[in-house]
C-alpha positions as CSV (number, residue, x, y, z in Angstrom):
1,X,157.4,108.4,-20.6
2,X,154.9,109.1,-23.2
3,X,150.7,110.2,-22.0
4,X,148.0,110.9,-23.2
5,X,145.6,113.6,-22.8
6,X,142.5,111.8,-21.3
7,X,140.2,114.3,-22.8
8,X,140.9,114.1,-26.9
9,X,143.6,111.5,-26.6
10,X,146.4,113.6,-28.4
11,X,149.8,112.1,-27.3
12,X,151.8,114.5,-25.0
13,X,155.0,114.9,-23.3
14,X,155.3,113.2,-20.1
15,X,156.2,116.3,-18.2
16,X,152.9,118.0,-19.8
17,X,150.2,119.9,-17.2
18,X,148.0,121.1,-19.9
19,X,147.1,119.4,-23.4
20,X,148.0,121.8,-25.7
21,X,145.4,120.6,-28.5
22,X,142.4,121.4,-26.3
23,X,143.6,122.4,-22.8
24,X,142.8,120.1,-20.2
25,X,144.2,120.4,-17.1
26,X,146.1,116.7,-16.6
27,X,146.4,116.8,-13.4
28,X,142.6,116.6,-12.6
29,X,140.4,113.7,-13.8
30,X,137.8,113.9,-16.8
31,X,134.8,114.5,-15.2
32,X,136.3,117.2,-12.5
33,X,135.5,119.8,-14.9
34,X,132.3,119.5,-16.1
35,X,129.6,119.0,-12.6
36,X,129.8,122.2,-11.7
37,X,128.9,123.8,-15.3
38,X,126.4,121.3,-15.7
39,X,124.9,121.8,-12.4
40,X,124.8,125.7,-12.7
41,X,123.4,125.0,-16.2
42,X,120.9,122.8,-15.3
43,X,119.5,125.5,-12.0
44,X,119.3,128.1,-14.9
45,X,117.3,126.0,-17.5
46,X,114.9,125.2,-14.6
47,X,114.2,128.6,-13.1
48,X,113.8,129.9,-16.8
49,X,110.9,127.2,-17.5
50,X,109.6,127.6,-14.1
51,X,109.1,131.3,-14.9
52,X,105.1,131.1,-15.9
53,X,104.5,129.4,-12.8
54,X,106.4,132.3,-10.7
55,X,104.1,134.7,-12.9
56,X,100.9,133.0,-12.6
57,X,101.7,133.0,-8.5
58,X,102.4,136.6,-8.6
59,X,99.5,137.4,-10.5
60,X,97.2,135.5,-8.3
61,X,98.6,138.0,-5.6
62,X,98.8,141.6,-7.2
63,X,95.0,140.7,-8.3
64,X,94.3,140.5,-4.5
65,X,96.0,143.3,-3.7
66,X,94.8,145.1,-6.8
67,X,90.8,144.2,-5.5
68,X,91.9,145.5,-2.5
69,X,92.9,148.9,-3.3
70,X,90.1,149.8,-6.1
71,X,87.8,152.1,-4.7
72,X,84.7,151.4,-3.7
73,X,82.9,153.8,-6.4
74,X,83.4,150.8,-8.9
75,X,81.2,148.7,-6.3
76,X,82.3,145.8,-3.9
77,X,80.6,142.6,-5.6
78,X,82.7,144.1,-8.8
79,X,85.8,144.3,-6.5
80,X,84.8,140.8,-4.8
81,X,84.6,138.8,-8.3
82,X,87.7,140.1,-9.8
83,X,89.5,139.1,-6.6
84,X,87.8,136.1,-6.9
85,X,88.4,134.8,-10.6
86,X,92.2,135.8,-10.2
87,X,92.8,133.5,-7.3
88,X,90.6,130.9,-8.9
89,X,91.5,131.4,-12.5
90,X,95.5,131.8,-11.6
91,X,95.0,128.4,-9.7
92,X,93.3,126.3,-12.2
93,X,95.4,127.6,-14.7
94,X,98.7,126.4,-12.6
95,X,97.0,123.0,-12.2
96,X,96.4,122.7,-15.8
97,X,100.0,123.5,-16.3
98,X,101.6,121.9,-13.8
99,X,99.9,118.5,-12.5
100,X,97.7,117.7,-15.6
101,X,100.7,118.8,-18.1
102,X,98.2,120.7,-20.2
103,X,100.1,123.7,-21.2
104,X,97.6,125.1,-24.4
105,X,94.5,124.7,-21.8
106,X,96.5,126.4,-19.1
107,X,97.1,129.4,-21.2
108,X,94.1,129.8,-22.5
109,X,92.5,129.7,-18.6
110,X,95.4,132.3,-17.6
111,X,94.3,134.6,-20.7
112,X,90.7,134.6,-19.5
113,X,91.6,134.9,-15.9
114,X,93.3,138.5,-16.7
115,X,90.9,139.2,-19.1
116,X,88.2,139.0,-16.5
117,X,89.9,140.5,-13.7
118,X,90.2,143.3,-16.4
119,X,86.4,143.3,-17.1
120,X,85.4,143.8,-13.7
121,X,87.5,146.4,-12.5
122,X,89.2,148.1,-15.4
123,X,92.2,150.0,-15.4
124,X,92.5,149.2,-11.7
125,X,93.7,145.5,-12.9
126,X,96.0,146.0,-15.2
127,X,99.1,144.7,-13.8
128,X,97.7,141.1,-13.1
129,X,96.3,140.8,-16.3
130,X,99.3,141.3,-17.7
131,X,100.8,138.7,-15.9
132,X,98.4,136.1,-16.2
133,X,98.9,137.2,-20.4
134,X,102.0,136.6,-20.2
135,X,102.1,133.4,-17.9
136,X,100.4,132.2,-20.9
137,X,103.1,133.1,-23.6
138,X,106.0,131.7,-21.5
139,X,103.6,128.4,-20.6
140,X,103.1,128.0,-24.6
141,X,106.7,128.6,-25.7
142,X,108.3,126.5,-23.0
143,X,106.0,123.8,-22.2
144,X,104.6,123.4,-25.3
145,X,101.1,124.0,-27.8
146,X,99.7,120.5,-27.3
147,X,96.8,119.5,-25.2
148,X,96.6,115.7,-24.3
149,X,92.9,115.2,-22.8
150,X,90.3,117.5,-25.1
151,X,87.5,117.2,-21.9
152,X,89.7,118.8,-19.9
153,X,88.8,122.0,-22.3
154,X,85.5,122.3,-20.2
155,X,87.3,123.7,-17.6
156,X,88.1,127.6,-18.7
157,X,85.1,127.4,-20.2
158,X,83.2,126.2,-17.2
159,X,85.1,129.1,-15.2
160,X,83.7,132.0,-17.5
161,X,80.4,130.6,-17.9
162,X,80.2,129.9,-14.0
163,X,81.3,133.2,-13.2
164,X,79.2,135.4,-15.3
165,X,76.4,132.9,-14.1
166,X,76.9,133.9,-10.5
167,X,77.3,137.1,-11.3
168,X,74.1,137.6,-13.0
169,X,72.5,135.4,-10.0
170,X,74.1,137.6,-7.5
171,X,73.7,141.1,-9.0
172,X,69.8,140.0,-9.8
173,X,69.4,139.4,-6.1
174,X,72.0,142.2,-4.6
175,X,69.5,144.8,-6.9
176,X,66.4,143.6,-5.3
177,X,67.5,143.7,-1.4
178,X,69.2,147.0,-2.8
179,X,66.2,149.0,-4.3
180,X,63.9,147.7,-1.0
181,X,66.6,149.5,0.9
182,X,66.5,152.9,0.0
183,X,63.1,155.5,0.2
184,X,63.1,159.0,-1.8
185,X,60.7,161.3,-1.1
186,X,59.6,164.9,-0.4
187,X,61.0,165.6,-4.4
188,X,60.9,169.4,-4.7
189,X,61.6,171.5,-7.9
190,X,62.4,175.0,-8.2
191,X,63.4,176.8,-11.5
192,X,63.3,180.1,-12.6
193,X,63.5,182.3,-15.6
194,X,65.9,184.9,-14.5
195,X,65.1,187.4,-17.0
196,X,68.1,187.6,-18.6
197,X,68.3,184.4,-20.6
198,X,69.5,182.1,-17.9
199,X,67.1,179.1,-16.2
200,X,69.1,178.2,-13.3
201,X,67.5,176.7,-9.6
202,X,67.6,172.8,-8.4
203,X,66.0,169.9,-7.6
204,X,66.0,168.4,-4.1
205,X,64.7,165.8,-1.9
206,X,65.5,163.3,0.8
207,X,66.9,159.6,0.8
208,X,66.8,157.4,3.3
209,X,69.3,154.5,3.4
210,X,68.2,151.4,5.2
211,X,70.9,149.2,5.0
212,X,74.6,149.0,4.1
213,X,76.3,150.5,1.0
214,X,80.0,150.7,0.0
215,X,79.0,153.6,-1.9
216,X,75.3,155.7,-3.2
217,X,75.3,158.7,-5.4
218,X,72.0,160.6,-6.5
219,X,71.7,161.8,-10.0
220,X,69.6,164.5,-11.7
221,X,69.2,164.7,-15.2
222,X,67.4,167.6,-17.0
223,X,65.7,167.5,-20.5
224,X,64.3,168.9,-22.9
225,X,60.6,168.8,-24.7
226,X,62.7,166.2,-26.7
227,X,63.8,163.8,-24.3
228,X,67.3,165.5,-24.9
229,X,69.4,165.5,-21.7
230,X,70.4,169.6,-20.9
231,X,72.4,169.0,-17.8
232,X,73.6,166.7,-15.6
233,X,74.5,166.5,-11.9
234,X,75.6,164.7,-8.8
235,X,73.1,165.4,-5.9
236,X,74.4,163.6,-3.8
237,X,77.0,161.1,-2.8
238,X,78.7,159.4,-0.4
239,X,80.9,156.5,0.7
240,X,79.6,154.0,3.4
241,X,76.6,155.8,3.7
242,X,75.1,155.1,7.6
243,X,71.9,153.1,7.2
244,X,69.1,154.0,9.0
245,X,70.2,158.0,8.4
246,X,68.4,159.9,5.9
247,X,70.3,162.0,3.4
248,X,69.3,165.5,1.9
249,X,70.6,165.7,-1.9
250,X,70.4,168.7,-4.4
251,X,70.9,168.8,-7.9
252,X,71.6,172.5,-9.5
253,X,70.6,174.1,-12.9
254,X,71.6,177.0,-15.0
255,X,71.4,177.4,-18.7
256,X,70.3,179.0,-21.4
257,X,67.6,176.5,-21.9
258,X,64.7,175.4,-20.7
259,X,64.1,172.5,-18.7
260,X,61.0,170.8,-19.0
261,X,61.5,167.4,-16.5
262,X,64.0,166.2,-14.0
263,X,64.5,162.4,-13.8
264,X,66.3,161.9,-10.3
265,X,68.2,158.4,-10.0
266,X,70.3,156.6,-7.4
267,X,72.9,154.3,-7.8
268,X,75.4,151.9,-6.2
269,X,78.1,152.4,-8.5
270,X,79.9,154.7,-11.2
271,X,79.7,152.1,-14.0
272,X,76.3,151.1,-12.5
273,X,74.0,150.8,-15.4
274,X,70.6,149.7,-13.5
275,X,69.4,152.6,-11.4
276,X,68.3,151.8,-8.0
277,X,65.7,154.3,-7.9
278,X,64.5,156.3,-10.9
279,X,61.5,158.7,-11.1
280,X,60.6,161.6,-13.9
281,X,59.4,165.0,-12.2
282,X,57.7,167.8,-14.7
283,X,59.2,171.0,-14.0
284,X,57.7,173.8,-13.5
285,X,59.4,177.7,-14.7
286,X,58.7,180.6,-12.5
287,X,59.8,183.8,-13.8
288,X,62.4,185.3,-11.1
289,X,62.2,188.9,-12.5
């Protein structure tokens, strides 16, 4: 009895298992073989386009837990906003991407989302940014370049404009409550011409903290008759300084040159470019021979 091979049709013996044109097994039916390919083919195609989602998700995270472990020297509302903008940014961006099927829009809010986080607390971010960057690739190249609804554009621009809104809002108001929390006083100088060639002593004083700080540091810069800086120092630092406890800080000199002022200044943070407190002091050389 003659068959056929219910694949490709060839005509086979009647005794046959196997087609020997293209090797199906006769003995199962046509569509035995192929579920379970398709199947595991389809689970694979669907965890590979899924793949910016799982980033974006994991990004939102290690930004949290990035926040969390900068130190406080970079300065909490700093710390605070890049925690925020990564869980905000990372979910807008997976909205864009996954319920509004906006997949240019969502990488563009991703790209600013680690670019922010990056912004606000440096090298200290680096690993979410990176993912939310490259959420955005794998969102481009497997969802596509297209954006459907051009209004929906407002939102990473809202996000960046809204943040560095609040942020100026915030830091305007944190600086006030700030520099009415903190008294120096009892600014003392004391340098002296050694004889040798050397101007070394310090400058010192108190400061009294009256509320709560992550993190103060007094500074004392030395200059010149031209407004040249000679010499920096640290007077003083320390983190979560007790309010209500006032602090004694001392700022050293020694060099060849002379010093003609001191400016003292206090700050919140190490990339804090608005002092706190800033006042200039005219030195004074004694000779110490």
């Amino acid at each position: 009895m003659v068959q056929y091979c219910r694949k490709c049709g060839k005509e086979l013996d009647d005794d046959a298992e196997f087609c020997d044109d293209c090797g199906f097994n006769l003995n199962e039916s046509l569509n035995d073989n192929k579920p379970v390919v398709k199947h595991d083919q389809n689970n694979k195609n669907e965890f590979i386009t899924k793949l910016p989602l799982i980033l974006a998700i994991i990004g939102i995270i290690v930004s949290v837990a990035e926040g969390l472990g900068t130190p406080m020297l970079m300065g909490w509302d700093n710390i605070l906003t890049a925690m925020g903008i990564g869980i905000i940014g990372g979910l807008m961006g997976i909205l864009l991407m996954e319920k509004l099927d906006e997949p240019l829009i969502a990488a563009v809010e991703f790209i600013a989302t680690g670019a922010l986080v990056y912004i606000f607390i440096g090298r200290f971010g680096e690993i979410s940014a990176v993912l939310f960057i490259i959420a955005a690739i794998l969102a481009l190249y497997f969802k596509g370049h297209y954006a459907h609804n051009k209004k929906l554009w407002a939102i990473p621009i809202l996000t960046v404009v809204l943040i560095f809104v609040m942020l100026i809002a915030g830091g305007a108001l944190y600086q006030m409550n700030a520099e009415n929390s903190i008294e120096v006083g009892n600014i003392t100088s004391d340098i002296k011409n050694d004889g040798y060639g050397y101007y070394n002593g310090k400058v010192y004083g108190d400061i009294f903290v009256g509320t709560g700080f992550d993190y103060l540091e007094v500074t004392v810069n030395f200059y010149d008759s031209q407004d040249k800086i000679l010499y920096s120092t640290i007077a003083w630092n320390e983190l979560n300084p007790d309010s209500g406890k006032t602090y004694k800080f001392e700022g050293m000199y020694f060099d060849q040159k002379q010093p003609i002022k001191a400016e003292v200044k206090v700050v919140d943070s190490a990339k804090s470019t608005t002092p706190l407190y800033s006042e200039n002091i005219t030195l004074t050389t004694e000779s110490g021979v």
